[in-house]
C-alpha positions as CSV (number, residue, x, y, z in Angstrom):
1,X,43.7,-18.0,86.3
2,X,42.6,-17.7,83.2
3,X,39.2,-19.3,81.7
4,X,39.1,-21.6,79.2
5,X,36.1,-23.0,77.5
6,X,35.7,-26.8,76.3
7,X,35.4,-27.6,72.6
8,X,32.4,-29.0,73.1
9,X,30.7,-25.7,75.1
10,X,30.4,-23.1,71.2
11,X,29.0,-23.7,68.7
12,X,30.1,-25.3,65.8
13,X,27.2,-23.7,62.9
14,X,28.7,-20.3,64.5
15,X,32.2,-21.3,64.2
16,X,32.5,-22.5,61.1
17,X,29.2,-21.3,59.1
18,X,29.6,-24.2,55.6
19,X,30.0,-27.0,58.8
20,X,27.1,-29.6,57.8
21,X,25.1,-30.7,61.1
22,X,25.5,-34.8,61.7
23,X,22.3,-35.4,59.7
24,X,23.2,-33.5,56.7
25,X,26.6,-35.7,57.0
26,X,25.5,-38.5,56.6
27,X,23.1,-37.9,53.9
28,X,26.2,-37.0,51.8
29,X,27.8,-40.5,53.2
30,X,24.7,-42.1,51.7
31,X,24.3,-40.4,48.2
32,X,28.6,-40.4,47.7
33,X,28.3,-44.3,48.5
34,X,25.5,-44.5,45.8
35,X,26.8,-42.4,43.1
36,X,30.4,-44.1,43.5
37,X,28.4,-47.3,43.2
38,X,27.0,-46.5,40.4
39,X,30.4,-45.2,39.0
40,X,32.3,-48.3,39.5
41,X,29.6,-50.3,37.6
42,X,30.0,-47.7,35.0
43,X,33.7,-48.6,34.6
44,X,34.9,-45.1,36.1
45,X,38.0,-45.4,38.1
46,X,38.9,-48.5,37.0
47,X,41.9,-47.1,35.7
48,X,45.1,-48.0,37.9
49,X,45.8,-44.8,39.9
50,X,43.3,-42.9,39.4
51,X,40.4,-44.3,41.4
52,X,41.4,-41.6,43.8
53,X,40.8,-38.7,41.5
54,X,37.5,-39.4,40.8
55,X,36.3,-40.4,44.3
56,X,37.6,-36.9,44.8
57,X,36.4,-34.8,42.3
58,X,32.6,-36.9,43.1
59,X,33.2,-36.2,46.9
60,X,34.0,-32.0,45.7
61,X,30.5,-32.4,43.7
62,X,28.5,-33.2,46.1
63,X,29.7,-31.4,48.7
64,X,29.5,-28.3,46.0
65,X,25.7,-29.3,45.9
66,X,25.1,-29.4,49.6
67,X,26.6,-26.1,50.4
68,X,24.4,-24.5,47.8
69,X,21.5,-25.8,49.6
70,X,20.3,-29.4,48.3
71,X,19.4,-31.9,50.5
72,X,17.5,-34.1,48.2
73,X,19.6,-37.6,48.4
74,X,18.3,-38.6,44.6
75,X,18.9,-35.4,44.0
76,X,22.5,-35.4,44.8
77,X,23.3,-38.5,43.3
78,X,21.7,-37.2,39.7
79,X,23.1,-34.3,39.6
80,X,26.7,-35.3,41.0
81,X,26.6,-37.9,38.1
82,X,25.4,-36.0,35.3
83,X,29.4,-34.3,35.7
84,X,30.8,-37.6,35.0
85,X,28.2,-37.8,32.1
86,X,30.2,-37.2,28.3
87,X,27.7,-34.5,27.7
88,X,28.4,-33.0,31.2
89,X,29.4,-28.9,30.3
């Protein structure tokens, strides 16, 4: 009979090396939730259709920020908003 292992028994930093620990995940929850705040105040998105698109391409920046190492929640939220800043390169 052959042996199998439960999901739960590896793990999951090994498996998949860019998988973010629960912490880390929910330090991203925080600062998307923040910097989409601050968006939607800032009249991004407000656009029929394309709400989607930019909670995307904010969700992408961030998570871009976190796999290169910052943890910083203000941090993130600065820096993920300066690309939706008109003088963003």
């Amino acid at each position: 009979m052959a042996s199998h292992t439960a999901p739960n028994d590896y793990d999951q930093q090994t498996a998949f090396p860019e998988a973010f620990d629960q912490e880390t995940l929910e330090l991203l929850q925080e600062a998307f939730d923040s910097a989409w705040s601050e968006l939607v105040q800032s009249g991004y998105g407000s656009e029929t259709g394309i709400e989607s698109e930019f909670r995307t391409a904010l969700g992408e920046k961030i998570m871009a920020l976190a796999s290169a190492g910052e943890r910083d929640r203000q941090a993130l939220i600065a820096r993920a908003l300066q690309s939706f800043s008109p003088h963003a390169d």
